[in-house]
C-alpha positions as CSV (number, residue, x, y, z in Angstrom):
1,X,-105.2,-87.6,141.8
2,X,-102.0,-88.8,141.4
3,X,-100.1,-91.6,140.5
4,X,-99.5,-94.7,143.4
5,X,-100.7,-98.0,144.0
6,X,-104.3,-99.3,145.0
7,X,-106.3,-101.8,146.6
8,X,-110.0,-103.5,145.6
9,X,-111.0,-104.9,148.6
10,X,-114.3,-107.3,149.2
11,X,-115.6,-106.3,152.2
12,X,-117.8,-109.6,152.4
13,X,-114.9,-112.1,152.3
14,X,-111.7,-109.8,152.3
15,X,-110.3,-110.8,149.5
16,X,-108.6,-108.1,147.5
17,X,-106.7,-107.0,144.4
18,X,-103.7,-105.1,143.6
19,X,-102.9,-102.4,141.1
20,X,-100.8,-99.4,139.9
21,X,-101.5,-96.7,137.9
22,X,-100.6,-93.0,136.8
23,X,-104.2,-91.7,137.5
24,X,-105.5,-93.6,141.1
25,X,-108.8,-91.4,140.1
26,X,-109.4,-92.5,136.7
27,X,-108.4,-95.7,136.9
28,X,-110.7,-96.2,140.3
29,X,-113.8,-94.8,138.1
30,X,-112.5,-97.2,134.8
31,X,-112.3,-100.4,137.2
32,X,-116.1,-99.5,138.3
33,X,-117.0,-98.8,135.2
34,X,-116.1,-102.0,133.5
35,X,-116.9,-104.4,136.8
36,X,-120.2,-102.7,136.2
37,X,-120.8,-103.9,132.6
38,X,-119.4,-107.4,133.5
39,X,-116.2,-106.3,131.3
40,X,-113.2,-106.5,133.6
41,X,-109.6,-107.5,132.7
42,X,-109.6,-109.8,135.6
43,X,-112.0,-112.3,135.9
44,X,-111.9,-113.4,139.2
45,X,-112.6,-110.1,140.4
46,X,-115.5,-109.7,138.3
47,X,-117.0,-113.0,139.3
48,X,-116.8,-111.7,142.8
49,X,-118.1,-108.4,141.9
50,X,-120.9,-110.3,140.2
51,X,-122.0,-112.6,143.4
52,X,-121.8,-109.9,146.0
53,X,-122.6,-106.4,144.0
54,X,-121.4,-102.9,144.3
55,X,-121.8,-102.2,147.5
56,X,-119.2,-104.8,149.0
57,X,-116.5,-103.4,147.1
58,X,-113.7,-100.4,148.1
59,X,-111.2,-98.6,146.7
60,X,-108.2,-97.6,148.8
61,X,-105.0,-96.1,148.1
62,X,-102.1,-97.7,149.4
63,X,-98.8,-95.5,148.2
64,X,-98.5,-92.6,146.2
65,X,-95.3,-92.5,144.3
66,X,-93.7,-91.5,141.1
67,X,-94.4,-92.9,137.7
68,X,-91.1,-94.6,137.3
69,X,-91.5,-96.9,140.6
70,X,-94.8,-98.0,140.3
71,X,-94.6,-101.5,139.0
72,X,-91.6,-101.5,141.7
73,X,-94.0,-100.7,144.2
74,X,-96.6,-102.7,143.4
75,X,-94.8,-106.0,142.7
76,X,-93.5,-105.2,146.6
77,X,-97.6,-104.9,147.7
78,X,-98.3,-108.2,146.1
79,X,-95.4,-110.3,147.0
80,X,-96.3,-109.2,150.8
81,X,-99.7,-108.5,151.1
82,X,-100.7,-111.9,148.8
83,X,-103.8,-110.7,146.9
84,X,-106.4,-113.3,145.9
85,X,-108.0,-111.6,142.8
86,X,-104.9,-111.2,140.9
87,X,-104.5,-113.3,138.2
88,X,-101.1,-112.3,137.2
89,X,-98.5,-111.9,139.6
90,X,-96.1,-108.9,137.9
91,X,-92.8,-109.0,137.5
92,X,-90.7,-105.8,137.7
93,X,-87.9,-106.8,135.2
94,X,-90.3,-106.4,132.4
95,X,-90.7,-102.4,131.9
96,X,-93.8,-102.6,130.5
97,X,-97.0,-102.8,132.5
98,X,-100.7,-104.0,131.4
99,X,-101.8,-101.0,128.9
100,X,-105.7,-100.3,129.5
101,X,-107.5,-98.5,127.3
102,X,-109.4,-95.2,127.8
């Protein structure tokens, strides 16, 4: 897949969060992955994730775009769309996004 922004959305309360990455497929299996062994970066999502499972959970894509506007992009989805499972609100003037690991 290719690179854009993305949406977790609680389909219980729908709540969501917000992201951006180069690789919307890898990064949709790593953000299972972890949420799944209670290891998630953001913690409010994972509480969520812990009190109403798997199955209440999607993935969505919301833009595909290049590499080089993505934390653009995405700081424009949060400022407007006003997730409630992002813990930090980004901020465009720093180039440097949140590195994950493989």
């Amino acid at each position: 897949m290719k690179a854009g922004i993305y949406r977790i959305t609680n389909t219980t309360n729908g709540k969501f969060y917000i992201g951006s990455t180069k690789d919307l497929s890898r990064r949709k299996k790593e953000h299972f992955r972890l949420l799944e062994k209670n290891k998630s970066h953001c913690l409010i999502l994972q509480r969520a994730y812990n009190k109403y499972g798997n199955l209440s959970f999607v993935f969505e894509v919301l833009a595909f775009c290049p590499v080089k506007y993505l934390f653009k992009l995405e700081q424009w989805f949060v400022d407007n769309l006003k997730p409630q499972y992002n813990t930090c609100l980004i901020d465009v003037s720093v180039p440097i996004g949140y590195i994950h690991t493989e």
